[in-house]
ROTI-294023 format. One record per residue: x, y, z of N, C-alpha, C, O, CB in turn. Coordinates in steps of 0.001 Angstrom, whole numbers, padded with zeros to 6 digits, always signed. Atoms other than C-alpha are relative to their C-alpha. Last residue first. Glycine has a CB too. Layout:
ROTI-294023
XYZXYZXYZXYZXYZ/...
end
This chain:
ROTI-294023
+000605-001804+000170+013779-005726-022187+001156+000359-000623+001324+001523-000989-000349+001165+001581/+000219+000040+001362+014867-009427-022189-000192+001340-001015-000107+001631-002208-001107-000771-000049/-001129+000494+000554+015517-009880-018424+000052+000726-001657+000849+001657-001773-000097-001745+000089/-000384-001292-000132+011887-008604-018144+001598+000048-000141+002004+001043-000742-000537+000554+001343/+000145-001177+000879+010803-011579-020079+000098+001891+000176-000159+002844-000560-001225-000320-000366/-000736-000327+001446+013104-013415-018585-000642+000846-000676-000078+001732-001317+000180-001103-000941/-001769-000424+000059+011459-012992-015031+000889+000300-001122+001539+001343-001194+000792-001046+000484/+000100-001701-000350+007951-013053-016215+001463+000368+000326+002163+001213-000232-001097+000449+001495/+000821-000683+000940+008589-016513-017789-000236+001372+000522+000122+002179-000336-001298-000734-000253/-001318+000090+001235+010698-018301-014938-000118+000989-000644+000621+001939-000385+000068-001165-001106/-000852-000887-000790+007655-016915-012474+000793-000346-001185+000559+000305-002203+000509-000261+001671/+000798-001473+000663+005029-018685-015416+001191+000720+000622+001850+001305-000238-001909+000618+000644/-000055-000570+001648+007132-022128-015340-000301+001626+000361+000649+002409+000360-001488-000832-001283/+001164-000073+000573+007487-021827-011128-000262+000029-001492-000375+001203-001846-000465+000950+000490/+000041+001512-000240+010832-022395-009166-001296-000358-001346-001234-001343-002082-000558-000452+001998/+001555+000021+000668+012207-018693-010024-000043-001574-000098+000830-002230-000665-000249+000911-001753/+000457+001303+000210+015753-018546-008983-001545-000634+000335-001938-001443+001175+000908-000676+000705/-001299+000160+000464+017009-014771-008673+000275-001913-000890+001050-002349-001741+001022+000344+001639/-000626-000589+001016+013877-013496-008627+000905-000271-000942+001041-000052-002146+000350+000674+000341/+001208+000509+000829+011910-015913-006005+000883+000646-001197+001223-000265-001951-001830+000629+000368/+000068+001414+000589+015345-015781-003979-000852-000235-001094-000436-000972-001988-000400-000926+000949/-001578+000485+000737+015924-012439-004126+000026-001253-000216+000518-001742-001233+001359+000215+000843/+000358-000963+001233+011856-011778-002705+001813-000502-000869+001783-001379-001732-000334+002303+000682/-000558-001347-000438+011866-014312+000095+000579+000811-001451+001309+000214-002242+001349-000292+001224/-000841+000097-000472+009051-016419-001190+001027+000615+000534+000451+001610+000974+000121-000409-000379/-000008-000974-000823+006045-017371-002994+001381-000214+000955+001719-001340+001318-001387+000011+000736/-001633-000050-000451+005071-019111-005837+000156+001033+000735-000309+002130+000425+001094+000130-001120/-000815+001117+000127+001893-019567-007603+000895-000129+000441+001464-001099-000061+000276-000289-000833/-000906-000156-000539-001071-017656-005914+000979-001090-000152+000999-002075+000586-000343+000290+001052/-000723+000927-000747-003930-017859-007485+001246+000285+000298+001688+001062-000548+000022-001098-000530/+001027+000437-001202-006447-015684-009182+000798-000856+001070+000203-001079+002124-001342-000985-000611/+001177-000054+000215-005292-016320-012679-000718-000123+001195-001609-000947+001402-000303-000811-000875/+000110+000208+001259-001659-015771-012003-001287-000778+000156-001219-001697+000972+001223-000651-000692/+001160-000307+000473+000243-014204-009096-000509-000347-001153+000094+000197-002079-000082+001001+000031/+000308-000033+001882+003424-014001-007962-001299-000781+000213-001519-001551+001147+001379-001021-001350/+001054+001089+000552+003711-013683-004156-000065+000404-001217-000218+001593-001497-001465-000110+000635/+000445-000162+001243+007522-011916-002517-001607-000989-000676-001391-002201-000678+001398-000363-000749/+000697+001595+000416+009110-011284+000693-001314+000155-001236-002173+001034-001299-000872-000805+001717/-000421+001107-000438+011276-008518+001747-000269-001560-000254+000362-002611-000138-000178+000220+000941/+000753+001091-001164+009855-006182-000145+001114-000918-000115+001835-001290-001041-001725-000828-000389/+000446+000077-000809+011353-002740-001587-000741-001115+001130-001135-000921+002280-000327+000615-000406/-000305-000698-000772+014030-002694-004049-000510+000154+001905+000177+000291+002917-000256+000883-000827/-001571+000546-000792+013333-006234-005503+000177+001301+000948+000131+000990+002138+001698-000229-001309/-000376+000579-000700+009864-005048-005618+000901-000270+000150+001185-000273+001348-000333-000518+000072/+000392-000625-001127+010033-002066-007660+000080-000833+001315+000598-000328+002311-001291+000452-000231/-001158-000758-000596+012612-003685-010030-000857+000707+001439-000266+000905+002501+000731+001315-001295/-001044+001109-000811+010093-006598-010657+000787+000920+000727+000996+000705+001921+001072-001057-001001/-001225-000395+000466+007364-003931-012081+000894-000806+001097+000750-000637+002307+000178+001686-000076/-000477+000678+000967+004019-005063-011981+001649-000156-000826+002122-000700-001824-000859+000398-000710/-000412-000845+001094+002818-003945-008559+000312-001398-001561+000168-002619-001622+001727+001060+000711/+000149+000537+001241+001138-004638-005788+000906+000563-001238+001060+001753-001513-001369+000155-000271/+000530-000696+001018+002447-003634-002459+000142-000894-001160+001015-001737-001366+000623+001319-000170/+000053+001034+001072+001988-005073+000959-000285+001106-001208-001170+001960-001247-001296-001327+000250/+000437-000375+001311+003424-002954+003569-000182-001025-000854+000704-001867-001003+000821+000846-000583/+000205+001386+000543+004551-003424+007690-000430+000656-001575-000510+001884-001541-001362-001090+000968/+001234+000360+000628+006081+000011+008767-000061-001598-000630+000906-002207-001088-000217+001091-001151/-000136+001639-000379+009403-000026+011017-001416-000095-000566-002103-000819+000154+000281-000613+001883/+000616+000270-001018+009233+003772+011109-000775-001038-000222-002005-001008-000209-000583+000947+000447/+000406-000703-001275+012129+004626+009692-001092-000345+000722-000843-000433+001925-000193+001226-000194/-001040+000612-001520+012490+001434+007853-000148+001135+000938-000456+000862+002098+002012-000263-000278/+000239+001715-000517+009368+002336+005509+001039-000293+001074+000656-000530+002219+000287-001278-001367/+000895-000082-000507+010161+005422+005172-000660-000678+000790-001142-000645+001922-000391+000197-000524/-000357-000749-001663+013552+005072+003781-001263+000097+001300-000958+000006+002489+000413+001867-000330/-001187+000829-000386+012415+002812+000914+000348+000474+001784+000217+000006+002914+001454+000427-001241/+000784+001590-001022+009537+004741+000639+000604-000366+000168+000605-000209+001389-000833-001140-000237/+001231-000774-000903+011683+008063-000490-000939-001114+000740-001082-001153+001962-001113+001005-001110/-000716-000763-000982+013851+006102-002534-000456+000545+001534-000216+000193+002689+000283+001039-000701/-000190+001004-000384+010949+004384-004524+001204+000185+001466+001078-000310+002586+000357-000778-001299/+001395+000251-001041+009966+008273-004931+000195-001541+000602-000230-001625+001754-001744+000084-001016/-000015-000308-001414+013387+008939-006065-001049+000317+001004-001088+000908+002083+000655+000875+000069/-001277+000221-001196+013837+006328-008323-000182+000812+000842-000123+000304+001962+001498+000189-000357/+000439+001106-001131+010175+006785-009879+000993-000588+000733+000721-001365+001649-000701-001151-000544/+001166+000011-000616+010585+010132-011101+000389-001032+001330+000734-000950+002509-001236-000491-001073/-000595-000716-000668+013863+009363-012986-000828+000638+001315-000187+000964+002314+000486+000841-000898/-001027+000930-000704+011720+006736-014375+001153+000642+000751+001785-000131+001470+000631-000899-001015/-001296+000285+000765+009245+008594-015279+000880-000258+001136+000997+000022+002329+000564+001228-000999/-001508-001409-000546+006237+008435-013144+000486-000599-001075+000116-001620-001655+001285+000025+001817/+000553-001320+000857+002709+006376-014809+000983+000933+000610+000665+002121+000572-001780+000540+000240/+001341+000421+001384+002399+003535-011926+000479+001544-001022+000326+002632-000467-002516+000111+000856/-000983-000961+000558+005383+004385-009097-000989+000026-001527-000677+000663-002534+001941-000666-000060/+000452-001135-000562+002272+003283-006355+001337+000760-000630+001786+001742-000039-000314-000037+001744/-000595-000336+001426+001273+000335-008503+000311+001676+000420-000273+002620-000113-001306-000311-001558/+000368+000836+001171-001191-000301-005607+000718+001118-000962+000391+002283-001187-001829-000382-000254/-000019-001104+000716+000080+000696-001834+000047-000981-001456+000653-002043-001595+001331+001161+000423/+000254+000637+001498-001184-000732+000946+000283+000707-000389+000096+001834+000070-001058-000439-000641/+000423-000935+001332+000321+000812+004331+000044-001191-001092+000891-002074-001234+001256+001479-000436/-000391+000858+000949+000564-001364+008042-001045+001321-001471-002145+001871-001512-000679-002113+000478/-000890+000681-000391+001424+000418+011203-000141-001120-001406+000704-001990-001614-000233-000479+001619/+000468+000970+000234-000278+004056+010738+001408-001246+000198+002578-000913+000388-000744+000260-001375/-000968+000777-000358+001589+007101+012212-000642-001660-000065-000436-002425+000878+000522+000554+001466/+000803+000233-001046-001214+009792+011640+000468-001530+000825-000179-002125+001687-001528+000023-000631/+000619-001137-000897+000476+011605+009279+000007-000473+001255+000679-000013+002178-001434+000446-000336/-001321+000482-000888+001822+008493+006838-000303+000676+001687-000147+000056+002739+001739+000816-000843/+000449+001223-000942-001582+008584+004654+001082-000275+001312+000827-001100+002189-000057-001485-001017/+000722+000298-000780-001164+012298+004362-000629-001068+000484-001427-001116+001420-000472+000491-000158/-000197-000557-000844+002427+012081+003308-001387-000525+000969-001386-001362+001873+000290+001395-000434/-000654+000582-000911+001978+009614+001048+000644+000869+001125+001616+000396+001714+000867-000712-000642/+001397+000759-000567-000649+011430-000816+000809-001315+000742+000168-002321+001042-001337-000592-001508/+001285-000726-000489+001853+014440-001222-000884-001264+000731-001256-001253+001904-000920+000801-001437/-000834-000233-001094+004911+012343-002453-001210+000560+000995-001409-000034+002054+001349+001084-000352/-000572+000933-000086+002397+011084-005436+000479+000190+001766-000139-000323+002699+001036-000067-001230/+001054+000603-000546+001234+014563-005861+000265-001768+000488-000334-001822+001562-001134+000229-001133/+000708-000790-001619+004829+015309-005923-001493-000351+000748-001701-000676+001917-000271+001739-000318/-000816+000724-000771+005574+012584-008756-000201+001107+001173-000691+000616+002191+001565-000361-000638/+000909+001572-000299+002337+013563-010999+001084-000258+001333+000463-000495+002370+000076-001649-001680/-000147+000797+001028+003583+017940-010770-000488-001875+000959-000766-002164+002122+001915+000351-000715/-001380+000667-000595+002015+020029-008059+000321-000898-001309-000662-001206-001984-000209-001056+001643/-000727-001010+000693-000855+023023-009488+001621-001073+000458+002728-000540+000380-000300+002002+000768/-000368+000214+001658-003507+020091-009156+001203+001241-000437+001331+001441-001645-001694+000277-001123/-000459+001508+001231-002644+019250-005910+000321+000306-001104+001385+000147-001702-001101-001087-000465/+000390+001233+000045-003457+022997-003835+000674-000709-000901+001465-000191-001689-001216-000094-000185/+000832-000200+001395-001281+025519-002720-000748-001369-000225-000393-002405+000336+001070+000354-001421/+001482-000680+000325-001474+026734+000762+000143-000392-001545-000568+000243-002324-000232+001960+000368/+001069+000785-001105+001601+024204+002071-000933+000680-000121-001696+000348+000786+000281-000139+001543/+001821+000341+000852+003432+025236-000929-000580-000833+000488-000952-001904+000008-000211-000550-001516/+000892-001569+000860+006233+027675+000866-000956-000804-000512-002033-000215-000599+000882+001115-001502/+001182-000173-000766+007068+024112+003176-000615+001228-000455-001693+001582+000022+000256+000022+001466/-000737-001343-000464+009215+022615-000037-001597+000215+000735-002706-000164+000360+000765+001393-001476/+001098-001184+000118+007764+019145-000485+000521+001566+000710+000600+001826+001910-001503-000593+000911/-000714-000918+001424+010341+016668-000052-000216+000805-000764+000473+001152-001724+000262-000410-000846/+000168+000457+000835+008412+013935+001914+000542+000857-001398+000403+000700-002611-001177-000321+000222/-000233+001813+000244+009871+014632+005164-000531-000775-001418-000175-001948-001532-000969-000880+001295/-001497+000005+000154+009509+018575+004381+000360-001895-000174+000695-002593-001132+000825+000902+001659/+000024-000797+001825+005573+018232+003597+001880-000550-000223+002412-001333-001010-000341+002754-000049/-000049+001412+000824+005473+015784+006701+000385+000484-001455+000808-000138-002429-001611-000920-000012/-001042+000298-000435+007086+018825+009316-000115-001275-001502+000859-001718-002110+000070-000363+001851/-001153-000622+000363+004775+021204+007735+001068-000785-000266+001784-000671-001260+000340+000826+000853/+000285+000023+001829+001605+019029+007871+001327+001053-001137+001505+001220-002343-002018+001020-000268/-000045+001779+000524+002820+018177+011445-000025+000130-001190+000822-000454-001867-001235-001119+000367/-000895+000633-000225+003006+022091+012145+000806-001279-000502+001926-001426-000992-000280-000035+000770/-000725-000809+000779-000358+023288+011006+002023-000627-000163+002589-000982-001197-000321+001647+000864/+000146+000817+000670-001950+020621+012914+000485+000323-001730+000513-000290-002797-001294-000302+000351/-001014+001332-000126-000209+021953+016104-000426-001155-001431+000099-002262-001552-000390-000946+001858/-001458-000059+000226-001285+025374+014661+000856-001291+000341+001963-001560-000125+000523+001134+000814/-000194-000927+001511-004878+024976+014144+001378-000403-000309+001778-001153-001200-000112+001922+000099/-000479-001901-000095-005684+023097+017486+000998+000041-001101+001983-000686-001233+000955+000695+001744/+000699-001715+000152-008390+020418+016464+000537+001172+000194+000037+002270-000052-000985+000310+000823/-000887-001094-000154-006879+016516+016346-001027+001583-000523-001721+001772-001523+001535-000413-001101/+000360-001403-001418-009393+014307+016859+000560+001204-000071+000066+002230+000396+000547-000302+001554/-000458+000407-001583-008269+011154+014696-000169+000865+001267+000201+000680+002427+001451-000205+000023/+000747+001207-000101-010147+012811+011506+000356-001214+001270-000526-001944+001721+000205-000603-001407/+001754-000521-000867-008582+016143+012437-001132-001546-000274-002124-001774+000419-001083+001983-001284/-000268+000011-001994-005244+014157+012139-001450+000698+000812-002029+000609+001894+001752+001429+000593/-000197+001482-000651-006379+012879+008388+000352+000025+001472+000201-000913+002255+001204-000820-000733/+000836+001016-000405-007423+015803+007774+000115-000921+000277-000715-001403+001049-000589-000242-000437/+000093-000596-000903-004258+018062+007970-001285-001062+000160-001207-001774+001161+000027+001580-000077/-001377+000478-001155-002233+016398+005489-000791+000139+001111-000491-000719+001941+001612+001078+000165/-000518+001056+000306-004556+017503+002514+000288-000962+001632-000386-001833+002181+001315+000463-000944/+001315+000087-000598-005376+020839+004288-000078-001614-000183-000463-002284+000775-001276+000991-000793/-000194-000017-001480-001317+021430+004080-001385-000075+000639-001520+000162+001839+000788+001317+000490/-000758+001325-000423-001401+020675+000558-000178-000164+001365-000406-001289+001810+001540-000018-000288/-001437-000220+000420-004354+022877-000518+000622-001141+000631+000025-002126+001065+000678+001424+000455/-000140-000457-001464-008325+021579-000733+002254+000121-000015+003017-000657-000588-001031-001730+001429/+000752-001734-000456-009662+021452-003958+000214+000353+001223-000437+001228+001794-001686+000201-000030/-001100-000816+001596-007623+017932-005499-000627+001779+000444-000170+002788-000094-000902-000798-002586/+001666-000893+000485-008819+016174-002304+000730+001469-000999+001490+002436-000937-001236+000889+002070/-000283-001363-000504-006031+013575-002576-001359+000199+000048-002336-000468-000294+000915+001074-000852/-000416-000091-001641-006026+009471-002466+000169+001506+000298+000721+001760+001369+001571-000852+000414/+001319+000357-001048-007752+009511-005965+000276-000285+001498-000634-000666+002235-000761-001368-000490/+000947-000706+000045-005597+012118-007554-001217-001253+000586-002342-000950+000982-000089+000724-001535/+000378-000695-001290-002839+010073-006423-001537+000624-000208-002395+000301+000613+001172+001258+000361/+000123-000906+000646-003078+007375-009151-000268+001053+001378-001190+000890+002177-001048-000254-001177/-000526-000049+000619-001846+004161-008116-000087+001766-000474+000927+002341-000869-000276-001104-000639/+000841+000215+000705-003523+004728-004553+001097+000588-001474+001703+001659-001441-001496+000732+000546/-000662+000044+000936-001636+004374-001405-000093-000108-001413+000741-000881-001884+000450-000563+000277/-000468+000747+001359-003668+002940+001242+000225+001140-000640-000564+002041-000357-001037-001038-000836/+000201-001051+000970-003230+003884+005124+000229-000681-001594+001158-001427-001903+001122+001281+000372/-000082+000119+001443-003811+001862+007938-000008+000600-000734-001051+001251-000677-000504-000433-000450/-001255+000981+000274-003406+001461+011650+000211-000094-001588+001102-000812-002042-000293-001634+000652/-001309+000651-001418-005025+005028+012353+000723-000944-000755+001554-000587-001590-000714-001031+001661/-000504-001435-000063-007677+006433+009506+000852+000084+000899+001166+001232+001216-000923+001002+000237/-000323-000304+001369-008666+002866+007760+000810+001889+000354+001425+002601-000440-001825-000135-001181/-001484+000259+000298-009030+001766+011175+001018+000258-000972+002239+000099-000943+000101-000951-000021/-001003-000139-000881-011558+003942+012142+001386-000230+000020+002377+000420+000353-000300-000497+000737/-000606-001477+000077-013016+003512+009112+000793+000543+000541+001717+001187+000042-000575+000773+000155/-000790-000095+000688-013547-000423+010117+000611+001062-000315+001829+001039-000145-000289-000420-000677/-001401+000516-000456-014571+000135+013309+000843+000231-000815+001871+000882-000630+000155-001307+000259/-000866-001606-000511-017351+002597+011988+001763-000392+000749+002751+000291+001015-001277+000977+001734/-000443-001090+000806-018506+000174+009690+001054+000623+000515+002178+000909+000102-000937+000910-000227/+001040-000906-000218-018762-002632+012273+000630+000513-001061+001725+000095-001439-000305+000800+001342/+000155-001267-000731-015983-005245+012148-001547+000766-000536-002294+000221-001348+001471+001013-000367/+001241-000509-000550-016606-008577+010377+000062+000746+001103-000464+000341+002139-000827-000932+000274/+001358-000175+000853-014221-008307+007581-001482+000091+000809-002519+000644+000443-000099-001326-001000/-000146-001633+000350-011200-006836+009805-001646-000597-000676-002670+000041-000431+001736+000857-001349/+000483+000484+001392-011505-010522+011698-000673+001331-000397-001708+001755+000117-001103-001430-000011/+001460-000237+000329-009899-009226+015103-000161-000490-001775+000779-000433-002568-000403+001880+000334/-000036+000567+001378-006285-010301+016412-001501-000074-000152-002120-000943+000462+000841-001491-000204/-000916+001109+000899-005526-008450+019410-000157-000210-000890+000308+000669-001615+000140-001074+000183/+001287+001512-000364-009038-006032+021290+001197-001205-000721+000577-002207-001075-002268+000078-001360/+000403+000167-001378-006376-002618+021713-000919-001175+000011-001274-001422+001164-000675+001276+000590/-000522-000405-001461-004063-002324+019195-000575-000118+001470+000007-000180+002553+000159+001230-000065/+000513-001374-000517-005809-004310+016638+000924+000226+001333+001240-000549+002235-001790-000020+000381/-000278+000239-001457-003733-007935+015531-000331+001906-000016+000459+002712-000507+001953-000888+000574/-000790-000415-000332-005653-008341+012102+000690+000521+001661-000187+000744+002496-000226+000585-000783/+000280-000078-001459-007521-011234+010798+001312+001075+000486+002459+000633+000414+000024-001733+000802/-000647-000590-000285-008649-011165+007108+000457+000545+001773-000117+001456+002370-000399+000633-000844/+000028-001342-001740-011054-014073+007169+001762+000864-000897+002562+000319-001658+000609-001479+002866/-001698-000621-000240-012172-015438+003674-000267+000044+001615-001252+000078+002352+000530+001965-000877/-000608+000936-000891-015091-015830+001461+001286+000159+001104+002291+000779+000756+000334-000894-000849/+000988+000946-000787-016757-013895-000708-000048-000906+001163-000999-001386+001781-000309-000694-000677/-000062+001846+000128-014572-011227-000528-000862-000434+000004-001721+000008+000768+000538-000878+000868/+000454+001074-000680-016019-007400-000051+000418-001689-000594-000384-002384-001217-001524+000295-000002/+000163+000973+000566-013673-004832-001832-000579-001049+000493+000230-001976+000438+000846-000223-000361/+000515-000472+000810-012219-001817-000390-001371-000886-000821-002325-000262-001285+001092+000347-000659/+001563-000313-000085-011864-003428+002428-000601+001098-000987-001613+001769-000780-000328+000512+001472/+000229-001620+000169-008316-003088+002096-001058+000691+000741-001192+001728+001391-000324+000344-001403/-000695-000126-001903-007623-007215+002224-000058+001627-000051+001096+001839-000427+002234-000766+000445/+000471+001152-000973-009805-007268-000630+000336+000268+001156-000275+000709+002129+000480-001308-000224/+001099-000884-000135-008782-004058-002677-001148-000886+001174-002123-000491+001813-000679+000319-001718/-000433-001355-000534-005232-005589-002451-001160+000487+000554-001174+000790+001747+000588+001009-001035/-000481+000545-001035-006481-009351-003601-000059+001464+000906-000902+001602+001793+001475-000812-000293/+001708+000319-000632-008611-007408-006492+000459-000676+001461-000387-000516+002341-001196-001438-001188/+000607-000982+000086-005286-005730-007810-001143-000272+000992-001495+000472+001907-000280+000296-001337/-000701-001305-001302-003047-008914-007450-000847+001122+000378-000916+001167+001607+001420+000932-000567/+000818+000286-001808-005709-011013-009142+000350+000685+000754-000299+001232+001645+000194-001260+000887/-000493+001236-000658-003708-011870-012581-000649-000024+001584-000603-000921+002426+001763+000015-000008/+001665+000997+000470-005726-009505-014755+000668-001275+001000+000068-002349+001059-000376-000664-002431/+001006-000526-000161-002398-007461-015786-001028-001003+000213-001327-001778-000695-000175+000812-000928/+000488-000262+001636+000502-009927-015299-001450+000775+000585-002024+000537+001647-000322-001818-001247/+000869+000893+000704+001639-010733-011600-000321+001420-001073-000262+002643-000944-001460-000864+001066/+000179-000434+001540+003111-009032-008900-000697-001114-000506-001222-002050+000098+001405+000276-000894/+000665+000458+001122+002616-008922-005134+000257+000111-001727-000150+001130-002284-001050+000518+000270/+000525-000789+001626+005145-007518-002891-000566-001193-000644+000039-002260-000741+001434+000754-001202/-000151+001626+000619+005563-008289+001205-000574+000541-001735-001487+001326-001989-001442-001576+001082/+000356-000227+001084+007172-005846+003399-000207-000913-001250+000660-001559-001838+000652+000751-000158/-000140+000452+001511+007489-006461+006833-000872+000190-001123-002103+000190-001089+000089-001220-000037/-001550-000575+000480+008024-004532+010212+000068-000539-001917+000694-000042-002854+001636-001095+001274/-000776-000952-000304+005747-006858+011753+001219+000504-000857+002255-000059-001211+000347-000336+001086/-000459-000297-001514+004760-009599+010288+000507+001145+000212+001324+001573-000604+000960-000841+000528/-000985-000691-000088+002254-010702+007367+000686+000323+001590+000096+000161+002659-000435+001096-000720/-000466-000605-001084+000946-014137+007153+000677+001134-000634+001420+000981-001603+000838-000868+000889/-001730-000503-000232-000141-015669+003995-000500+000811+001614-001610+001119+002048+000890+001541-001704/-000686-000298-001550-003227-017517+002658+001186+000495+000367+002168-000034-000155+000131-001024+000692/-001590-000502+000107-005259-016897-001050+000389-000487+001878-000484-000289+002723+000175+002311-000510/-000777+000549-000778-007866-019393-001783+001353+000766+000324+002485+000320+000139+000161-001193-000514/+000464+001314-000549-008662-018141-005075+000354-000516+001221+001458-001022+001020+000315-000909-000759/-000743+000660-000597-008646-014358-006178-000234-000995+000472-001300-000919+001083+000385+000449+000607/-000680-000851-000862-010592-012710-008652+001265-000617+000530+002258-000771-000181-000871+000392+001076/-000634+000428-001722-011951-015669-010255+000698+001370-000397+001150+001673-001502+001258-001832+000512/-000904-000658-000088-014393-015069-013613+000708+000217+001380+000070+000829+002237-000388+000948-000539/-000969+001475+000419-016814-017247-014093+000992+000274+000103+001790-000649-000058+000035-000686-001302/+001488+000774+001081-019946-014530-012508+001280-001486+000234+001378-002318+001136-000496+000968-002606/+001110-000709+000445-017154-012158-010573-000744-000620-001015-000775-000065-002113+000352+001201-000412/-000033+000186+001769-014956-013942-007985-000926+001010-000350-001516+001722+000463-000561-001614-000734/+000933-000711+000741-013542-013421-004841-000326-000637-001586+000325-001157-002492+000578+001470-000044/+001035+000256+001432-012054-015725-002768-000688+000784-000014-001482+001015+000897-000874-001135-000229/+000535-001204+000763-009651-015361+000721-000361-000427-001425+000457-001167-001973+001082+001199-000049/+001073+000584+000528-008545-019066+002554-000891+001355-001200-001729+000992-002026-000952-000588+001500/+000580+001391-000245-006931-017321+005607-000980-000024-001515-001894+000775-001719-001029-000125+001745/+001341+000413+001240-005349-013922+005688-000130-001505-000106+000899-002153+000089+000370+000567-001792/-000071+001415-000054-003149-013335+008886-001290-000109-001036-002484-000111-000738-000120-000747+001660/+001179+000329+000660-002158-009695+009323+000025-001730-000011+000982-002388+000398-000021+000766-001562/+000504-001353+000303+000205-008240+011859-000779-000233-000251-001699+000043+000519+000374+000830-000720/+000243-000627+001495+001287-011642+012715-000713+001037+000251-001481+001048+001214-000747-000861-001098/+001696+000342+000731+001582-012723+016673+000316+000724-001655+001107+001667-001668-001771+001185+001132/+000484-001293+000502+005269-013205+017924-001306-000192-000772-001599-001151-001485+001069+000673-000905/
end
C-alpha cells in the first residue's frame, strides 16, 4: 500500500530559533495521527508546514494525488497547490472565524467550497449545504443566517462542514476543541470522531490536550523543541511513555 503522505527530513527555522527539525513519518490511509507538545514545541509550525501554509526550508512533503501518485506538494505550481487545498484537503482552524467568511450566511459558507470545484446549479448546491448543516448538527432553518449570530462550538461545527463538503481525503485540524467548554468540546470531539470513520478520512491533528488525542488518533508524535521525541500507537505512548519529557507531560496531566 502507498502512504497518503510521506514527509521526509522537514526544517524550518526562524534566525536561532528551530521550528521543526528533521521531522519524518508516513501517514496511511484511513489514519489519524496526533501531535502534541508544550506551547512553542513545533507542533503548530510542523502543521502549517505540511499545509502549505508555511514554506519549510527543507523537506519533501510527498503526497499520493489522485491522478499523477505520489507528487512533492512543495514543488507543485500555485494553482496545483489550491486546487488541492479545495479537493483532497481541508484545514480546520483553531479558531473558526478564520476558516469562515463571517459576512456570508451558513449555507453560502458550505456552498463555496463546491462552487470552487465547479459546482453552479443553485439548488443542488443548496441541497449539500442542507444535507452538511444537518450532518454536523446545525438545524437547516439557519442556512440564511450568518457565523457571527452562531455560538463558538457551532461555528466550529460550521467550518467543518464546509471543509468536509467537497469529500476531501486527508483534514488538518489545529487545536480544533481550542477555547469550547468542555461540555462543548465532548460533543464536537464526538462529532469528528464519527466523521472521521464515516468516511475513512486520513487526519493529523495538533493539539495540547492528551484527552483529545487518546479519543481521536490512532498514532501519536510528542514534540519538544522542534523535534520529534517519541512516537507511537497513541495508548501505548500514553499509557507507557518511553521518553523523560512524554513521562512529564503525562503526569502532569495525571496531576490536574
Amino acid at each position: 500500500m502507498t502512504p497518503l503522505l510521506a514527509v521526509r527530513d522537514l526544517n524550518k527555522t526562524y534566525g536561532r530559533h528551530v521550528g521543526c527539525a528533521d521531522v519524518s513519518f508516513t501517514l496511511w490511509p484511513g489514519e489519524v495521527l496526533g501531535i502534541v507538545g508544550e506551547s512553542g514545541s513545533g507542533k503548530s509550525t510542523l502543521l502549517n508546514c505540511l499545509a502549505g501554509h508555511l514554506p519549510p526550508d527543507t523537506g519533501e512533503v510527498v503526497f499520493d494525488t489522485r491522478a499523477d501518485g505520489p507528487r512533492d506538494v512543495l514543488r507543485m505550481s500555485e494553482p496545483e497547490r489550491r486546487m488541492l487545498g479545495r479537493t483532497d484537503w481541508a484545514f480546520v482552524h483553531q479558531n473558526p472565524r478564520d476558516g469562515l467568511r463571517m459576512r456570508v450566511s451558513a449555507g453560502g459558507n458550505v456552498g463555496e467550497r463546491l462552487m470552487a470545484v465547479g459546482a453552479r446549479h443553485y439548488g443542488e448546491i443548496r441541497d449539500q449545504a442542507l444535507d452538511w448543516l444537518d450532518r454536523v448538527e446545525i438545524a437547516g432553518t439557519r442556512i440564511d443566517d450568518r457565523p457571527a449570530a452562531f455560538s463558538g462550538g457551532m461555528q466550529q461545527r460550521l467550518q467543518i462542514a464546509r471543509n468536509l463538503v467537497t469529500g476531501p481525503r486527508l483534514i488538518f485540524m489545529d487545536e480544533p476543541t481550542g477555547g469550547l467548554d468542555v461540555s462543548v468540546q465532548a460533543r464536537l470531539l464526538d462529532l469528528l470522531r464519527g466523521l472521521v470513520r464515516q468516511m475513512g478520512l486520513s487526519a493529523i491533528v495538533v493539539t495540547h490536550d492528551l484527552a483529545v488525542v487518546r479519543l481521536l488518533a490512532d498514532r501519536l508524535m510528542v514534540m519538544k523543541d522542534g523535534h520529534v521525541i517519541e512516537t507511537g500507537l497513541t495508548d501505548q505512548v500514553l499509557d507507557d511513555p518511553q521518553a523523560p519529557y512524554t513521562q512529564l507531560l503525562v503526569s502532569s496531566v495525571l496531576q490536574v
